[in-house]
C-alpha positions as CSV (number, residue, x, y, z in Angstrom):
1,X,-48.0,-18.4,43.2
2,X,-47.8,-14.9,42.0
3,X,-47.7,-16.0,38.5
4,X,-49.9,-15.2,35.2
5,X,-52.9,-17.9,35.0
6,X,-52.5,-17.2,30.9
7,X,-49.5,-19.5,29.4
8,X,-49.3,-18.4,25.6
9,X,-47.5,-20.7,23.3
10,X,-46.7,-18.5,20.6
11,X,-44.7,-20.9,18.0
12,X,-45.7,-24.1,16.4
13,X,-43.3,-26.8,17.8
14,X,-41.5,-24.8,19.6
15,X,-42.0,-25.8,23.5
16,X,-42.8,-23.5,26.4
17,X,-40.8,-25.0,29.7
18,X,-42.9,-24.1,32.9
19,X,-41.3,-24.6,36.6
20,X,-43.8,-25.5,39.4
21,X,-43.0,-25.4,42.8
22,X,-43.7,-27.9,45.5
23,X,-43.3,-26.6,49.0
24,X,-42.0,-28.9,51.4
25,X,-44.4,-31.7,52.6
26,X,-46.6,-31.4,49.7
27,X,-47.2,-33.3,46.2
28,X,-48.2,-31.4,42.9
29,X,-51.4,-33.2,41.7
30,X,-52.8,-31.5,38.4
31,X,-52.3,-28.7,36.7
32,X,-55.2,-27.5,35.0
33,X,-56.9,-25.0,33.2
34,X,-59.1,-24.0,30.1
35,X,-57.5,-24.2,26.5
36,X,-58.4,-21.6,23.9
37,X,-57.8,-22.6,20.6
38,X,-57.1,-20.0,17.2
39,X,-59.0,-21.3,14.1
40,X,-56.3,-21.0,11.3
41,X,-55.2,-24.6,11.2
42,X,-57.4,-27.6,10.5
43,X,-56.7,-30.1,13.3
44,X,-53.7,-30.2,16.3
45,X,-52.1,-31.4,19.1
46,X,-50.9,-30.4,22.9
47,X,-48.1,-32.4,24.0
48,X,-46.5,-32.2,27.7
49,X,-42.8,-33.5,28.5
50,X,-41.0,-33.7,32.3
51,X,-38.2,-35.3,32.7
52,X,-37.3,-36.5,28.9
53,X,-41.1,-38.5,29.1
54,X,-44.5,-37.9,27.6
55,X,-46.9,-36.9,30.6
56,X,-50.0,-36.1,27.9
57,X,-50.9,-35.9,24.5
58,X,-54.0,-34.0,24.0
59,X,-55.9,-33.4,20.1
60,X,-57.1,-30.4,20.0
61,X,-59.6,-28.9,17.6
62,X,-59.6,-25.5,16.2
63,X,-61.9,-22.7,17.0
64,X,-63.3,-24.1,20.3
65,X,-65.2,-21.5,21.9
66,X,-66.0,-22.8,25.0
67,X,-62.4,-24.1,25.4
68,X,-61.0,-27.2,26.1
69,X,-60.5,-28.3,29.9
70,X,-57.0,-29.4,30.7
71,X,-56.1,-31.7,33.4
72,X,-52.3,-32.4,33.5
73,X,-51.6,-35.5,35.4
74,X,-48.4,-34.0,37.9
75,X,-48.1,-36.3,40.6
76,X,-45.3,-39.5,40.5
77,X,-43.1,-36.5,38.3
78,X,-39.6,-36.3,39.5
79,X,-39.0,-33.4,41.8
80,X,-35.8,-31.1,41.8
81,X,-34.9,-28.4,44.3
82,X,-38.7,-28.4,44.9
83,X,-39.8,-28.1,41.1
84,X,-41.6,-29.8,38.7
85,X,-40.0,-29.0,35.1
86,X,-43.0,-29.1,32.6
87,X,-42.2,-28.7,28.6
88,X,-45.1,-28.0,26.7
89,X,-45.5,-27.5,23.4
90,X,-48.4,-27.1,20.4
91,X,-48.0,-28.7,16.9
92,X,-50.9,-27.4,14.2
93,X,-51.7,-29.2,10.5
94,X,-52.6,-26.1,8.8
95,X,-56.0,-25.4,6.6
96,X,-55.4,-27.2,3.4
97,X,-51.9,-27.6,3.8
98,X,-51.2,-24.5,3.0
99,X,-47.7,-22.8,4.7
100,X,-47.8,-19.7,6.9
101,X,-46.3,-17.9,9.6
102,X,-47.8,-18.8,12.9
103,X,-46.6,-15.6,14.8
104,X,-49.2,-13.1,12.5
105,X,-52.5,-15.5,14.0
106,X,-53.7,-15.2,17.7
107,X,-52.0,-18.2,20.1
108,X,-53.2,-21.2,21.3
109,X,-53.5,-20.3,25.3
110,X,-53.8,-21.8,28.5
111,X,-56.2,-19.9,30.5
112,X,-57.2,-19.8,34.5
113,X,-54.4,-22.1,34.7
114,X,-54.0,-23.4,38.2
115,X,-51.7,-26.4,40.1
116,X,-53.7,-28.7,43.1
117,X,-51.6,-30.0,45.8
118,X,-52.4,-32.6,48.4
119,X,-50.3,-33.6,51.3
120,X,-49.1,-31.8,55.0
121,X,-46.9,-28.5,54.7
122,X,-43.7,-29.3,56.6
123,X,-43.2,-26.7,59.4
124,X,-39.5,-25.5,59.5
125,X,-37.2,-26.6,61.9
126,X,-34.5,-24.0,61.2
127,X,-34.2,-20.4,60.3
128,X,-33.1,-21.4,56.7
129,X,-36.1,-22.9,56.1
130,X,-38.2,-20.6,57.3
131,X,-40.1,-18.4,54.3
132,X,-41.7,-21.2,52.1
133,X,-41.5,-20.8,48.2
134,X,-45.4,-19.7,48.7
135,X,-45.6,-16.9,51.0
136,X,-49.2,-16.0,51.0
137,X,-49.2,-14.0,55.0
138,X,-46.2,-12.5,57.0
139,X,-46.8,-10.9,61.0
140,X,-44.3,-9.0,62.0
141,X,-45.1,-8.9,65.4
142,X,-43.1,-5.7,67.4
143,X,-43.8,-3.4,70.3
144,X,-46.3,-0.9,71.2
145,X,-44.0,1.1,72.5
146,X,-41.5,0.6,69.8
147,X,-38.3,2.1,69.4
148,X,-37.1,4.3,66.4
149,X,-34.4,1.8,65.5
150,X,-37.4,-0.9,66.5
151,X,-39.5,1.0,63.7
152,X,-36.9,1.2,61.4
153,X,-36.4,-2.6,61.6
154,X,-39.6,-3.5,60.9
155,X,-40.5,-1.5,58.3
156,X,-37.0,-2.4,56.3
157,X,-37.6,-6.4,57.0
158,X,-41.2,-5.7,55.7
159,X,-39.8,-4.0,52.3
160,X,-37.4,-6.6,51.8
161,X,-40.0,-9.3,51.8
162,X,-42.7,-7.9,49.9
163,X,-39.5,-7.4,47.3
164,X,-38.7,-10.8,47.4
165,X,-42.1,-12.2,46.9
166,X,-42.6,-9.8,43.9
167,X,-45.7,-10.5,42.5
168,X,-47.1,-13.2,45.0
169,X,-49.0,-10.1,46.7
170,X,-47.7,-11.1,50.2
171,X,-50.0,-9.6,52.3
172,X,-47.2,-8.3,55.3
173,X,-48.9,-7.0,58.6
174,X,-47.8,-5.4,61.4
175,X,-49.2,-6.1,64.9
176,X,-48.1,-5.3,68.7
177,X,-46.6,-7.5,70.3
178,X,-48.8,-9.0,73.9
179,X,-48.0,-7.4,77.0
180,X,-46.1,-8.1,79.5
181,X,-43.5,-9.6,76.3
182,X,-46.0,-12.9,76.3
183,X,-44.9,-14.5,72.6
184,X,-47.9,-14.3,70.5
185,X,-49.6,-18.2,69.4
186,X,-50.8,-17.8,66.1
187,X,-52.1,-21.3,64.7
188,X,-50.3,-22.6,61.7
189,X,-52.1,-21.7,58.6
190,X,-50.8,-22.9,55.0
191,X,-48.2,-20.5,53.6
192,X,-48.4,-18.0,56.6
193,X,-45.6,-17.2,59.0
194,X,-44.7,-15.0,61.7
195,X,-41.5,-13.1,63.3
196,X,-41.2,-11.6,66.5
197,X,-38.7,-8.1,66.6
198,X,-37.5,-7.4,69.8
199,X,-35.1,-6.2,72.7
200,X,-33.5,-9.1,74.1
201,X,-29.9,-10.2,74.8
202,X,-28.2,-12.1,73.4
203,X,-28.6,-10.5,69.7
204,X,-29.7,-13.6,67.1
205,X,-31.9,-15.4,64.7
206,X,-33.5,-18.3,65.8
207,X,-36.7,-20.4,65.8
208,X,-39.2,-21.0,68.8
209,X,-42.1,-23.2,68.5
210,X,-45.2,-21.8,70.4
211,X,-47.6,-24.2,71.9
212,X,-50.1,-24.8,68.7
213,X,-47.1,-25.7,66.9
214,X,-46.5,-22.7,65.0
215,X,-42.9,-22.2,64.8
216,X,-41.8,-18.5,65.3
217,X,-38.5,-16.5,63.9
218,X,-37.2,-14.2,66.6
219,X,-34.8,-11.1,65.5
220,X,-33.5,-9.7,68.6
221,X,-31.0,-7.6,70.3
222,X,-30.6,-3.9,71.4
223,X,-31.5,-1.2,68.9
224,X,-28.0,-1.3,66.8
225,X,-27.9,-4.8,67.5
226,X,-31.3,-5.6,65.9
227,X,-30.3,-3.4,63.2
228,X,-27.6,-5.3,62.2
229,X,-29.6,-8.4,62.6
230,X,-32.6,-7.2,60.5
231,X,-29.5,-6.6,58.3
232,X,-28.2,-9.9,58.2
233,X,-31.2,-11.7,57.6
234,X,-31.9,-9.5,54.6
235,X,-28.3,-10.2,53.1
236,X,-29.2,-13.6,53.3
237,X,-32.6,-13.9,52.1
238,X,-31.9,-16.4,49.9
239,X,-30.8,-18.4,52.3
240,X,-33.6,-18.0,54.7
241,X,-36.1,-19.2,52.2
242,X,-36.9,-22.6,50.9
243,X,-35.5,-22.0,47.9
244,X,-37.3,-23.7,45.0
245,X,-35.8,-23.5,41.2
246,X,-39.4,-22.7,40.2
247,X,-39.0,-19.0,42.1
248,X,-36.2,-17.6,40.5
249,X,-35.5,-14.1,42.1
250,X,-33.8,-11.7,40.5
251,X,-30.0,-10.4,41.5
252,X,-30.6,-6.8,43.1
253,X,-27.4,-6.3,43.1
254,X,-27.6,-4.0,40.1
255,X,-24.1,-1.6,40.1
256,X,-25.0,1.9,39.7
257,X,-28.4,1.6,38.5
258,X,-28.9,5.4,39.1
259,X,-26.6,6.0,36.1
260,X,-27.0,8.0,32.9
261,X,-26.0,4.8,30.9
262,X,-26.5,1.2,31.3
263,X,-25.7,-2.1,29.9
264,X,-28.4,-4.6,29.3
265,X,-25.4,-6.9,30.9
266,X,-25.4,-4.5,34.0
267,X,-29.2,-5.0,34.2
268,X,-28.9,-8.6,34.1
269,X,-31.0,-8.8,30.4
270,X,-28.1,-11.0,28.8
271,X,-29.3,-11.4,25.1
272,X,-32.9,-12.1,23.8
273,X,-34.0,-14.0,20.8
274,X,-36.7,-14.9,18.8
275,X,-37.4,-16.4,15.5
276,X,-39.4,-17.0,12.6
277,X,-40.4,-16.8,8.9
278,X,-41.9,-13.6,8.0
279,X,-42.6,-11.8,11.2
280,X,-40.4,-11.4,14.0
281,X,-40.6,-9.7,17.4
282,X,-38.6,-9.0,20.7
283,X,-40.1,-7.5,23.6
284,X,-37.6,-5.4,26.1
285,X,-39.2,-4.4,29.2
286,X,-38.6,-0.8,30.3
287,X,-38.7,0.3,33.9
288,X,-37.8,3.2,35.7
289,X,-38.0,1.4,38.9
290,X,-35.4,-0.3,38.1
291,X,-33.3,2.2,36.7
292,X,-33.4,3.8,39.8
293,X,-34.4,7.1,39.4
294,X,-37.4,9.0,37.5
295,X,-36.2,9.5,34.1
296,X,-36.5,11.5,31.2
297,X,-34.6,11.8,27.8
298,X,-34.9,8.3,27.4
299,X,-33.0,6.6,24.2
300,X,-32.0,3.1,23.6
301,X,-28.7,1.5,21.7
302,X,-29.7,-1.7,20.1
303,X,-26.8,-4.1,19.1
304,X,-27.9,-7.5,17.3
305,X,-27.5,-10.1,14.7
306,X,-30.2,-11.9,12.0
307,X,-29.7,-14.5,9.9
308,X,-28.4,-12.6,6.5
309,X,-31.7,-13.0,4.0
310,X,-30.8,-14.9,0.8
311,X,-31.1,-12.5,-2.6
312,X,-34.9,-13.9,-2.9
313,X,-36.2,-11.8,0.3
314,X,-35.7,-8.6,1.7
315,X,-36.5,-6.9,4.9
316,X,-36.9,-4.1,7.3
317,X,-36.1,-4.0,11.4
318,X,-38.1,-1.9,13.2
319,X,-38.2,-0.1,17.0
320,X,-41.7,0.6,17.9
321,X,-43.3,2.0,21.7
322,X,-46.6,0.4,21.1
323,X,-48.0,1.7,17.7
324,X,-45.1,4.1,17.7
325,X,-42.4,3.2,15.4
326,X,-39.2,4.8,16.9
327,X,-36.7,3.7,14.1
328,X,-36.0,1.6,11.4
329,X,-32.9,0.0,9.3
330,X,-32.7,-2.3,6.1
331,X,-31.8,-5.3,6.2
332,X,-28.1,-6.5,4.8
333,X,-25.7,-9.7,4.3
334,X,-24.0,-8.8,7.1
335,X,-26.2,-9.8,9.6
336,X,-25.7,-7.1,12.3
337,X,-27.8,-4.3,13.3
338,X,-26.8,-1.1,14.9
339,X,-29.5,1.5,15.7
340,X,-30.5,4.3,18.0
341,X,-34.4,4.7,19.4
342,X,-35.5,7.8,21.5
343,X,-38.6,8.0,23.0
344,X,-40.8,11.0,23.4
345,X,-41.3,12.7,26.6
346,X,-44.7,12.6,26.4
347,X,-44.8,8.4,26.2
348,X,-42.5,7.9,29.0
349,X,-44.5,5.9,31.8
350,X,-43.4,3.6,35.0
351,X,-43.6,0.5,32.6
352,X,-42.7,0.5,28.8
353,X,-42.1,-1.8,26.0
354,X,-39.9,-1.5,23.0
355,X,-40.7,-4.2,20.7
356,X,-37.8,-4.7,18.1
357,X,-38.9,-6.3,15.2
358,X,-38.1,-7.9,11.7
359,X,-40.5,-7.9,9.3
360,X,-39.2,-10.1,5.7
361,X,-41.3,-10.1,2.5
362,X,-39.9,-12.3,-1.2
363,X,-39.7,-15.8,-1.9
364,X,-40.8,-18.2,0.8
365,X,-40.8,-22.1,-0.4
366,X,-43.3,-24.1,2.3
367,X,-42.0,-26.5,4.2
368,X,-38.5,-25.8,3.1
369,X,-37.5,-21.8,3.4
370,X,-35.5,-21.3,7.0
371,X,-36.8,-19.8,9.6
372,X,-35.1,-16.6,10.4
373,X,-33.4,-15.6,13.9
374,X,-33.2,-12.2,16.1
375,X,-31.2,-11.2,19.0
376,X,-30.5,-8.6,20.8
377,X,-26.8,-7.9,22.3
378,X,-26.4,-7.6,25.9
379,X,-23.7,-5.1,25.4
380,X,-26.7,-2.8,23.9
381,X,-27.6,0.0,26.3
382,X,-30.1,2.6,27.7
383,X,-29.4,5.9,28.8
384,X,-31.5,8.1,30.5
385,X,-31.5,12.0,32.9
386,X,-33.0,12.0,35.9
387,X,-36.1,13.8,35.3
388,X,-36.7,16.9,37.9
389,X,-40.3,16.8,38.1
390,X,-40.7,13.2,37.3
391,X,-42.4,12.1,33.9
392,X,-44.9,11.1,34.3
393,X,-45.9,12.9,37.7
394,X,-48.6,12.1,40.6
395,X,-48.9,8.5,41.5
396,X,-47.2,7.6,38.0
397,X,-44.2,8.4,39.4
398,X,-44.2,6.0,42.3
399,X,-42.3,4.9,43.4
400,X,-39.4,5.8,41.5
401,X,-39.0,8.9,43.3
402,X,-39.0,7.4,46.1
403,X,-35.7,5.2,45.4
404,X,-33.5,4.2,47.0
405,X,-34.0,5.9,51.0
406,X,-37.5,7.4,51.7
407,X,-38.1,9.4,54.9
408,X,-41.3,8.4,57.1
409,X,-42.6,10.4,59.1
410,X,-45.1,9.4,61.4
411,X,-47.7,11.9,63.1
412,X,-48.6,10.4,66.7
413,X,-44.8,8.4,66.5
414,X,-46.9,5.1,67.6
415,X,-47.8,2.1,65.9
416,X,-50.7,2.5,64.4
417,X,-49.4,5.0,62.4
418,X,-46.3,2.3,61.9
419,X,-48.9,0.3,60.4
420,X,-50.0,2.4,57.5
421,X,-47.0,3.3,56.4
422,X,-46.3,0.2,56.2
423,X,-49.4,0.0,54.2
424,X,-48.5,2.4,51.9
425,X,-44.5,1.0,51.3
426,X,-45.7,-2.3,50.6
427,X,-48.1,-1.4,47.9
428,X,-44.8,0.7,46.6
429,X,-42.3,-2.1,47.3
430,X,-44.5,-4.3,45.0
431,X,-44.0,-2.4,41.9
432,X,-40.5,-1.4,42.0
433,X,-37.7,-4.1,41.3
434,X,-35.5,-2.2,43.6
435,X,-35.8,-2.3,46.7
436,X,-37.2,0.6,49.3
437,X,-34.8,1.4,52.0
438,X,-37.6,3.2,54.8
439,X,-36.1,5.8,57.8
440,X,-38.3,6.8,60.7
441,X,-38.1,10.3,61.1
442,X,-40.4,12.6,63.1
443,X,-43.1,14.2,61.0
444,X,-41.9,17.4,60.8
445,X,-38.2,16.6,60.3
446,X,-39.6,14.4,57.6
447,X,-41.9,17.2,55.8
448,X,-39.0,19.6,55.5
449,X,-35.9,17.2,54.8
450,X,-34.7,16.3,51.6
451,X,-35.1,13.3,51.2
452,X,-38.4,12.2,49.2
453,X,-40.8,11.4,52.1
454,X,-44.1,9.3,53.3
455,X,-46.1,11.5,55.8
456,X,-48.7,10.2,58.0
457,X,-51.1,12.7,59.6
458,X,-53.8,10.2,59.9
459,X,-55.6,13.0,62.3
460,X,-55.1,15.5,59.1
461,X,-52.9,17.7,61.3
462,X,-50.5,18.4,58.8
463,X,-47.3,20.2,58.8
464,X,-47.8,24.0,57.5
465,X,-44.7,23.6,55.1
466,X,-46.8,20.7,53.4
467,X,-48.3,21.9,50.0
468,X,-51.8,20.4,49.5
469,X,-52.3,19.4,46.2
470,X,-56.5,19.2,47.4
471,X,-56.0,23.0,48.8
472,X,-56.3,23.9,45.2
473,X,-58.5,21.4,43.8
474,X,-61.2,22.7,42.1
475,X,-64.6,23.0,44.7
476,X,-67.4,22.0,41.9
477,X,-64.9,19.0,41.4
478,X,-64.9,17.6,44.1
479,X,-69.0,18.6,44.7
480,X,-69.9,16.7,41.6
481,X,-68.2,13.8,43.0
482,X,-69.7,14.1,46.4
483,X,-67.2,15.8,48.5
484,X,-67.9,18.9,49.9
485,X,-67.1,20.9,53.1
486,X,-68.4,18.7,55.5
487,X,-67.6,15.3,54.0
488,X,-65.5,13.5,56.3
489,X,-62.7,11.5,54.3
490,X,-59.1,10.3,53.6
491,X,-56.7,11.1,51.5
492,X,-53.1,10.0,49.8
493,X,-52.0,13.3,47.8
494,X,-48.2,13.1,45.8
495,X,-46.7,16.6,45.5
496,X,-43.5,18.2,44.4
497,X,-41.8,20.5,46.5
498,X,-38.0,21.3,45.7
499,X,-36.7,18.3,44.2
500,X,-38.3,15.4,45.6
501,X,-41.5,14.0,45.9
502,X,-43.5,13.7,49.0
503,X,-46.7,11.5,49.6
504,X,-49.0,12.3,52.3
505,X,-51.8,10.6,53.7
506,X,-53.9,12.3,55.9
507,X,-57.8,12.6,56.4
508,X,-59.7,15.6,57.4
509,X,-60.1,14.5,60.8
510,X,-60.9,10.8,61.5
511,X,-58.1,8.8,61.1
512,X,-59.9,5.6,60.8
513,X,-61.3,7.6,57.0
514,X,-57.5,7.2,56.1
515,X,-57.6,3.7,57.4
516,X,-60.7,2.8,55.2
517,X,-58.7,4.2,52.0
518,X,-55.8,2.2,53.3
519,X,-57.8,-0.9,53.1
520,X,-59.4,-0.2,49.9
521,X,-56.2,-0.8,48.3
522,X,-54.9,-3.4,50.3
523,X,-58.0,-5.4,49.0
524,X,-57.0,-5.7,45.1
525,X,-53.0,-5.4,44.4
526,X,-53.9,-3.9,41.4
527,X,-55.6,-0.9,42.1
528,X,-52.5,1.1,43.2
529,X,-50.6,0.5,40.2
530,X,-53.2,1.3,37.9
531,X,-53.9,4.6,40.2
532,X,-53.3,8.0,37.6
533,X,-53.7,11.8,39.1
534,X,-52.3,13.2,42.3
535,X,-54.9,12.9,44.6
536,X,-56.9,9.8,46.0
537,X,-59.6,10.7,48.4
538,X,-62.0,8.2,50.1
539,X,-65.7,9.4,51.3
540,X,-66.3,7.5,54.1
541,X,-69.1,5.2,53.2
542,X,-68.6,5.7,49.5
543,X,-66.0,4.8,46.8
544,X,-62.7,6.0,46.6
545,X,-61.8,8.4,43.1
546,X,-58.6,9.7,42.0
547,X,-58.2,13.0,40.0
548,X,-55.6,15.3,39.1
549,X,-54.7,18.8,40.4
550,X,-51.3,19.8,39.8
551,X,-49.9,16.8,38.1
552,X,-50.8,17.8,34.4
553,X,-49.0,21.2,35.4
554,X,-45.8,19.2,36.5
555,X,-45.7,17.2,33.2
556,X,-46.1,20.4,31.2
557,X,-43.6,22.4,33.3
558,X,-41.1,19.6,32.5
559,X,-41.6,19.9,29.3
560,X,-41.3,23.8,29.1
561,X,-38.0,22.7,30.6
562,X,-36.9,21.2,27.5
563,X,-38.3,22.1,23.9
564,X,-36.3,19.0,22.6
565,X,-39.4,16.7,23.6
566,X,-37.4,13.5,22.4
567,X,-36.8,11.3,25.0
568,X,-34.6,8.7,24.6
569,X,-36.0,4.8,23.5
570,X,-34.8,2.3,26.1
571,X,-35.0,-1.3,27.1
572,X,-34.9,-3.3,30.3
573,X,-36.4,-6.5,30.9
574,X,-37.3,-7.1,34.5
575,X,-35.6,-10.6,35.6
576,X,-38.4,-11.6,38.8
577,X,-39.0,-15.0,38.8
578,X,-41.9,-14.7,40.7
579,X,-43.7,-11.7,38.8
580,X,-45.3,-13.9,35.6
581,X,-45.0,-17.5,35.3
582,X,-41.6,-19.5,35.3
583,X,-41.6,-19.1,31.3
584,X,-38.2,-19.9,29.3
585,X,-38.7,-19.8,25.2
586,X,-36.3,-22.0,23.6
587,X,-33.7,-19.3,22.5
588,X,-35.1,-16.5,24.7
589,X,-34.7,-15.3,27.6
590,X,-37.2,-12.5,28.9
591,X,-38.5,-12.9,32.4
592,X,-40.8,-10.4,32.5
593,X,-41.6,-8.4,36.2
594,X,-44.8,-7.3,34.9
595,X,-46.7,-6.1,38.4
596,X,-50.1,-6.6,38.1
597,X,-52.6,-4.8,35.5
C-alpha cells in the first residue's frame, strides 16, 4: 500500500487514527503485526476504536522482547469511500506510580504491520474507475514505430502515475504494442492494469474488455489529439481513480513553487502541533523537490504560539537540523514565538528535517500540572536561491534539477531506448513531490539544449559536446574495483555543463550492460534514492558501485561562490497520502512524503 509497516504511538492516551483502504470487491480481514513494547511503565493496554466502538482491547506487558503478535479483527467494520477508520491508542500505569513525560522514553510500536483481504477485485466498468486505490503494475502499451508526440505521451502519462502512486512503488512498463494493431490480452492480475496509446479516430477515453476479461483503457487520436487526451486524463486523475479516503494525494497545484519565498499555507503545511509536559517536538519536512528548484541559502521564519508557563517553570524553544541547533528563544507570558533559522550550505540535502522544539524545566505536580501545547503558524515561511551548481551535487541533486520540463533524448529514436528512459524518470518521479514534465528530443538537440536533459546512448555513442564525468575518473579507482580497459559495463553519470544538469546513461558498448544497471535499480525502490557520487557503473556480471568524480569539486566550487556559508533553515512538510501510512495525531497534522530509505 505504499505505507510504513512501523506505526509509532508516541503519547500515552493520545490515539493514532489509521485509514485502510478496501478496493472494490474486497473485504479487510485483519490487520496484523508484531508489538514492541518500552520498559518504563509497569503494566498497559492497546485499545482499537472504528466507528465510535471497541474493536480490541489488548494488555500489554512491558519489555517484551520478542514482541507481542497483533491480530486486529477488521472485517463486519463499516466501510466509507473505501476506508476502514481505525483509532488506536496506548494507555501505560507507570513504574511505582511515579509521573513522567512519555515523549523522553522509546514508543510503543507496531511493527511489520500488514492488512489481509479476502474476496474478488471488481474489474471496472468505466474509465473513472479504472486505477484502483492499490496500483501495484501499469503497461502502457504503444507502438514500435512510435511517434514523437506518441513518445511524448507515454512517457508524460507514465510520470504522472508514478506521481500519483507516490510511495506505492508502481512498477510502470512500457511495451510495443502487437502487430498488425491486434489489442494486446493481458490476463487480469490483482492490482495491475493496462492502457493502450494510439492513433485512431475518433480522439477519446474509453474502456474495452479483451477476451480473458481484462478490461483495457484506450487513449487515442492523432498526435495533437492524443496529446490533449493524455492531457485530460492527467487533469483528471482523481477522477479516473477509485478514490478511497484512505489514499489522500496531495494538491500539486502548488502556486509558484520555484519562488524565493514561500508560505507553509502556499505549500499546503497549514499549522502543526504537538504537546506535552516537559519535552516537546515538531518535525517540518524539508524538500527541495518540492520547492521546485535546487536550492541554496536556505533560512526558515517560524511563527507560533505555546501555552504561556506559569511563574513555577521556565523554558527554552529550540530549531535544530539533526543534532544541529540552528536557534533558540526564551520562553514568555505571551505565548508567541518569532524566530529566524538558517541552515548551512554544507547540511543542505534532497530531504531535511527541522525539528522545533520546547524544552520546560520547574515545578511539575503529577497527575495534576498541564500539559503544554506547540504549533507552528502556517503563515511562517521558507526562502531559499536557486543554487547554480546544485547542493548537494551528483545524484543528490536529482531530481530537483530536473524540475519542472526535462529534455530526453534518445540515441537509436526507437522504443527500447523509450523504455529506459522511462526507467530512469520513474525512479526520479518517485522522489520528487512535483511532478516531471518529459520532452522527446533527438539526442543531440537534447545534449546541447538548455534545458536539464536525460540522454540515452545505450550503444555508448555519445555526443562529443557531452562531458564524461568517468573520462576523468581516476584509473587505479576504478582497477581496484574491477573495471579496467576491457570491462564491458553500463553507466548513469550526472554532470554540470552551463547551468543545468544532464544525466546520461550510456555503456561502453553493449547496450543490454545499461540495461542490466537499469534493472538493478528497478529491483529495490530504494537504491536510487540512497545513491551519493556522480557516477554509477555496472560490470556486467558483477555488482553495481557508485563513486564520485567531480561532484565534491561542484559542492566546493559553490561554495567558493559564496564565503557566507549560512544557508537558510527551512521547513516543508510533504502532504502525500500515500508515501507513509494514513497517520493523523490528534492536534497535528504532518503527512510526511518520506520516499523510501
Amino acid at each position: 500500500m505504499g505505507r510504513s509497516p512501523e506505526l509509532e504511538l508516541t503519547s500515552d492516551s493520545t490515539p493514532v487514527v489509521v485509514a485502510l483502504p478496501v478496493p472494490d470487491g474486497l473485504n479487510a480481514q485483519r490487520l496484523t503485526g508484531t508489538l514492541s513494547t518500552p520498559m518504563d511503565f509497569r503494566e498497559g493496554w492497546l485499545e482499537i476504536r472504528s466507528d465510535g466502538r471497541t474493536v480490541q482491547r489488548l494488555e500489554i506487558p512491558a519489555a517484551t522482547e520478542a514482541g507481542i503478535p497483533l491480530q486486529v479483527p477488521l472485517d463486519g467494520l463499516r466501510v466509507v469511500d473505501r476506508t476502514v477508520t481505525l483509532s488506536i491508542a496506548s494507555h501505560y500505569i507507570p513504574i511505582d506510580n511515579r509521573c513522567y513525560d512519555r515523549s523522553q522514553f522509546a514508543p510503543m510500536t507496531l511493527r511489520d504491520a500488514a492488512v489481509i483481504y479476502d474476496g474478488v477485485e471488481k474489474q471496472p466498468s468505466s474509465p473513472a474507475e479504472f486505477l484502483p486505490p492499490i496500483l501495484r503494475k501499469l503497461t502502457i502499451h504503444v507502438a514500435d514505430d512510435a511517434s514523437q508526440a506518441q513518445q511524448n505521451a507515454a512517457l508524460k502519462l507514465s510520470t504522472s502515475i508514478a506521481n500519483h502512486y507516490g510511495a506505492q512503488s508502481t512498477r510502470i512498463e512500457l511495451t510495443a504494442l502487437p502487430a498488425g494493431g491486434v489489442l494486446p490480452d493481458p490476463a487480469p492480475a490483482l492490482f495491475e492494469r493496462s492502457i493502450v496509446l494510439g492513433d485512431g479516430e475518433p480522439a477519446g477515453i474509453g474502456l474495452q474488455n479483451t477476451p480473458s476479461g481484462m478490461p483495457l483503457l484506450r487513449l487515442t487520436g492523432s498526435d495533437t489529439a492524443l496529446s490533449s487526451q493524455v492531457d485530460l486524463f492527467i487533469a483528471n486523475l482523481d477522477g479516473y481513480a477509485a478514490a478511497s479516503r484512505a489514499i489522500a494525494t496531495p494538491d500539486k497545484r502548488v502556486p509558484e513553487v520555484a519562488q524565493d519565498v514561500v508560505s507553509f499555507d502556499q505549500l499546503n503545511i497549514g499549522s502543526l502541533t504537538a504537546s506535552g509536559l516537559n519535552h516537546i517536538e515538531v518535525p517540518i519536512e524539508i524538500n527541495q523537490t518540492q520547492l521546485g528548484r535546487p536550492i541554496r541559502d536556505l533560512s526558515a521564519h517560524l511563527l507560533g504560539t505555546y501555552v504561556p508557563l506559569p511563574t513555577s517553570r521556565s523554558g527554552i524553544l529550540t530549531v535544530s537540523l539533526g543534532s544541529m541547533q540552528l536557534a533558540s528563544a526564551g520562553l514568555d507570558s505571551s505565548g508567541k514565538f518569532d524566530v529566524h533559522a538558517n541552515v548551512p550550505n554544507n547540511l543542505l540535502s534532497r530531504y531535511m528535517t527541522l525539528t522545533v522544539a520546547l524544552d520546560i524545566t520547574g515545578d511539575f505536580q503529577c497527575g495534576t500540572s498541564d500539559a503544554s501545547s506547540l504549533t507552528v503558524d502556517p503563515r511562517s515561511t521558507i526562502s531559499s536561491r536557486l543554487a547554480t551548481p546544485p547542493l548537494p551535487g551528483g545524484f543528490a541533486s536529482l531530481p530537483q534539477t530536473m524540475l519542472p520540463t526535462v529534455d530526453v533524448g534518445l540515441g537509436g529514436n526507437n522504443l527500447a531506448d523509450l523504455v529506459r528512459a522511462n526507467r530512469l524518470l520513474v525512479q526520479m518521479q518517485r522522489a520528487s513531490y512535483l511532478p516531471l514534465q518529459p520532452r522527446v528530443r533527438p539526442l543531440t538537440e537534447a545534449a546541447t539544449g538548455t534545458l536539464p536533459a536525460i540522454l540515452i546512448a545505450a550503444d555508448g555513442n555519445v555526443p562529443p559536446s557531452v562531458d564524461q564525468p568517468l573520462r576523468s575518473a581516476d584509473p587505479a579507482l576504478l582497477a581496484l574495483r574491477g573495471v579496467t580497459g576491457s570491462t564491458p559495463y553500463g553507466s548513469v553519470q550526472v554532470l554540470e555543463t552551463g547551468n543545468r544538469t544532464v544525466v546520461l546513461a550510456s555503456s561502453n558498448g553493449a547496450p543490454g550492460d545499461l540495461d542490466a544497471l537499469l534493472g538493478w535499480l528497478d529491483a529495490d525502490p530504494a537504491r536510487f534514492p540512497k545513491l551519493t557520487g556522480d557516477v554509477l557503473i555496472g560490470p556486467r556480471d558483477a555488482q553495481p558501485f557508485a563513486i564520485g568524480v567531480r561532484v565534491t569539486d561542484v559542492t566546493a566550487q559553490a561554495e567558493d561562490q559564496n564565503d557566507s556559508g549560512i544557508g537558510a533553515g527551512t521547513v516543508a512538510a510533504i502532504a502525500v497520502g500515500t508515501a507513509a501510512l494514513a497517520v493523523l495525531v490528534v492536534g497535528a497534522a504532518v503527512w510526511l512524503r518520506r520516499r523510501r530509505s
